[in-house]
C-alpha positions in Angstrom: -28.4 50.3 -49.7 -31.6 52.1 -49.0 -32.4 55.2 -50.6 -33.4 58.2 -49.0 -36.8 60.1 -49.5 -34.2 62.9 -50.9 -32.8 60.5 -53.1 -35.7 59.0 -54.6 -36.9 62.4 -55.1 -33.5 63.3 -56.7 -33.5 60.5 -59.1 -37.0 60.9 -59.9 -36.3 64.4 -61.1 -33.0 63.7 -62.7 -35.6 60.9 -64.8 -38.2 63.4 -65.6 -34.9 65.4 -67.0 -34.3 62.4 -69.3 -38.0 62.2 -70.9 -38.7 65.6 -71.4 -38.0 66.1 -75.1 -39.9 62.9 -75.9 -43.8 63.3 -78.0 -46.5 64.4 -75.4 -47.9 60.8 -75.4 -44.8 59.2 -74.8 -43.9 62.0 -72.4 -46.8 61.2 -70.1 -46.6 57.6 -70.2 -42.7 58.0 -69.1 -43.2 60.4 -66.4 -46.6 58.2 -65.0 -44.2 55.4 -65.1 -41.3 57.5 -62.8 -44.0 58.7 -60.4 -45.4 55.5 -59.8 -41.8 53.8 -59.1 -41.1 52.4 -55.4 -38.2 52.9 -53.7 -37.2 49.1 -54.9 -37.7 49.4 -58.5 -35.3 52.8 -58.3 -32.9 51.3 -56.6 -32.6 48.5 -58.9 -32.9 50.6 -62.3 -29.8 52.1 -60.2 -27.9 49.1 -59.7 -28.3 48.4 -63.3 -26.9 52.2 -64.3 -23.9 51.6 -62.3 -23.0 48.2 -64.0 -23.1 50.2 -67.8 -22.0 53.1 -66.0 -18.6 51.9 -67.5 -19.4 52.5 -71.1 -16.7 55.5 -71.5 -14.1 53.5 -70.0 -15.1 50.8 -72.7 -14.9 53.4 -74.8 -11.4 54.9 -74.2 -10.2 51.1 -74.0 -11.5 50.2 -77.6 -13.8 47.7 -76.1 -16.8 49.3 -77.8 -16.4 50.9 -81.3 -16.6 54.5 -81.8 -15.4 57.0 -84.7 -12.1 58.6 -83.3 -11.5 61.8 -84.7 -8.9 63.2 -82.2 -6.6 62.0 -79.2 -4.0 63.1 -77.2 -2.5 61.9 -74.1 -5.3 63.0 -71.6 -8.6 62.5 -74.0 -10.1 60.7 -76.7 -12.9 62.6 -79.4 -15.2 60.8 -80.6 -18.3 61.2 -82.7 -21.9 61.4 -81.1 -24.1 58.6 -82.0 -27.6 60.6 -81.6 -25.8 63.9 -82.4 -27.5 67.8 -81.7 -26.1 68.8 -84.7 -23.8 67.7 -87.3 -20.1 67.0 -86.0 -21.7 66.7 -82.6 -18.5 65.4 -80.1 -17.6 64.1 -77.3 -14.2 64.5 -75.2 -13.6 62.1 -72.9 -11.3 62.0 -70.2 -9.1 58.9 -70.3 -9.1 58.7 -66.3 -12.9 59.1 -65.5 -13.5 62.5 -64.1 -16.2 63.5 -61.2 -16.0 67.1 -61.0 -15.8 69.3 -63.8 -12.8 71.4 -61.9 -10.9 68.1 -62.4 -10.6 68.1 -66.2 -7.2 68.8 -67.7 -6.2 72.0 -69.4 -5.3 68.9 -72.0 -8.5 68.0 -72.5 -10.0 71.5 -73.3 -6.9 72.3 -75.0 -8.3 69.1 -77.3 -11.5 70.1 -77.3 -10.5 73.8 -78.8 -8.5 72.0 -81.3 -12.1 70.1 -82.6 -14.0 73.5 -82.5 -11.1 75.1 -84.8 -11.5 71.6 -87.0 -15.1 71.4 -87.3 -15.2 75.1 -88.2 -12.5 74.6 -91.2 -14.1 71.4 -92.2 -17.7 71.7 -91.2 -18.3 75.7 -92.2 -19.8 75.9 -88.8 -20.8 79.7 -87.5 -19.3 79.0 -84.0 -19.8 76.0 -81.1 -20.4 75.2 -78.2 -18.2 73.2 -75.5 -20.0 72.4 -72.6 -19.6 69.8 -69.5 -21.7 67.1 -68.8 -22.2 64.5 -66.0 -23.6 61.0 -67.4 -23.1 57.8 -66.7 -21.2 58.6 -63.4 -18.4 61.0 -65.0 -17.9 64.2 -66.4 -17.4 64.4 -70.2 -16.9 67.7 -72.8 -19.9 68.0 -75.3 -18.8 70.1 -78.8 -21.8 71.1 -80.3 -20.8 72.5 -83.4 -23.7 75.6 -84.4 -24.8 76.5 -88.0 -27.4 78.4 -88.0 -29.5 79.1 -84.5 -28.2 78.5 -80.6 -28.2 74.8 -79.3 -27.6 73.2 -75.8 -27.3 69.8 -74.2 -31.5 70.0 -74.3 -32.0 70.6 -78.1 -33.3 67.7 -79.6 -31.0 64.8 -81.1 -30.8 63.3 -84.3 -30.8 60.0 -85.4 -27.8 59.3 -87.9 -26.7 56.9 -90.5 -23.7 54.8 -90.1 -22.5 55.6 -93.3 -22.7 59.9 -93.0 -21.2 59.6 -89.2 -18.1 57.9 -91.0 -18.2 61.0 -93.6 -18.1 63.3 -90.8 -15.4 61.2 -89.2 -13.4 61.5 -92.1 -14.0 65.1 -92.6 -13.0 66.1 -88.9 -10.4 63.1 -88.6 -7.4 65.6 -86.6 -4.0 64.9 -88.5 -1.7 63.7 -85.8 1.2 66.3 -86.0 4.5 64.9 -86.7 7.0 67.5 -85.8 10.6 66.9 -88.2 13.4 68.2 -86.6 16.3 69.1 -88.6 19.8 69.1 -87.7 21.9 71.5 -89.1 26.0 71.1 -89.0 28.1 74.4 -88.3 30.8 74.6 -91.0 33.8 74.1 -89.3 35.3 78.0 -88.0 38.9 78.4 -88.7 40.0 80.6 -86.1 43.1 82.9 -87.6 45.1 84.8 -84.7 47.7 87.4 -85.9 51.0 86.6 -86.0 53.3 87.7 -83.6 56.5 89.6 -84.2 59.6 89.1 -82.4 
């Protein structure tokens, strides 16, 4: 597969993207290294993204560990491994979704559910839910906000293993067991009047 010049141009952008909240030095060196990229070396580097491209799938299947905080029968919620901010989730799709417009009311409806939790839990001020396209699928970002505005480009945080399973256990949604109870009707007597001959 050959890639167009509007291709190469397109992935050389969406790479530039990916390096921009790095340290000036490191940022240069990155983008030197993109501009100087052939046609061949992108290609490849995009063959290589397509074979990990599976990671959510992985994911969703229990393949690679993750801290679970929510599920229901459309998405999973997991934890962010280089969160935004603290409580920083992800909702994935359990069928891998390419447009946005394809998500499930489910899945937002899941993703609500973690904004209400991580406000309770977390004392956040508000957050935000927002899509995002990466690794060849659409997933739902909750950025939970404390104190000033954040987005997908705010910088991450690196996290301990040990507070990310604090926060897990903090936001860990209760699965809600519904008990049903069945009430018995007393038996009615029905009394007719008597009839007189």
């Amino acid at each position: 597969m050959a890639l167009t010049e509007e291709q190469i141009i397109e992935l050389k952008k969406q790479l530039s993207e990916q390096i921009k909240n790095l340290p000036e030095d490191q940022k240069k060196q990155a983008q030197d290294q993109i501009d100087s990229m052939t046609s061949d070396a992108l290609e490849s580097m995009l063959k290589q993204q397509q074979e990990k491209q599976q990671i959510f799938r992985q994911i969703v299947e229990g393949k690679i560990p993750s801290k679970k905080i929510a599920e229901n029968e459309d998405a999973l919620a997991i934890l962010d491994i280089k969160p935004i901010s603290k409580g920083h989730t992800l909702i994935i799709p359990k069928i891998a979704v390419k447009k946005a417009k394809d998500i499930s009311q489910n899945t937002f409806n899941l993703a609500k559910e973690v904004v209400k939790q991580a406000h309770e839990k977390l004392d956040t001020e508000s957050a935000e839910i927002l899509t995002q396209f990466n690794f060849g699928e659409i997933i739902i970002n909750v950025i939970p906000i404390y104190d000033k505005s954040l987005n997908l480009d705010s910088p991450r945080t690196e996290i301990s293993e040990e507070e990310l399973e604090k926060i897990s256990q903090k936001m860990k949604l209760e699965k809600k067991v519904e008990i049903i109870k069945e009430t018995k009707k007393e038996k009615e007597t029905i009394k007719l009047n008597r009839k007189i001959p």
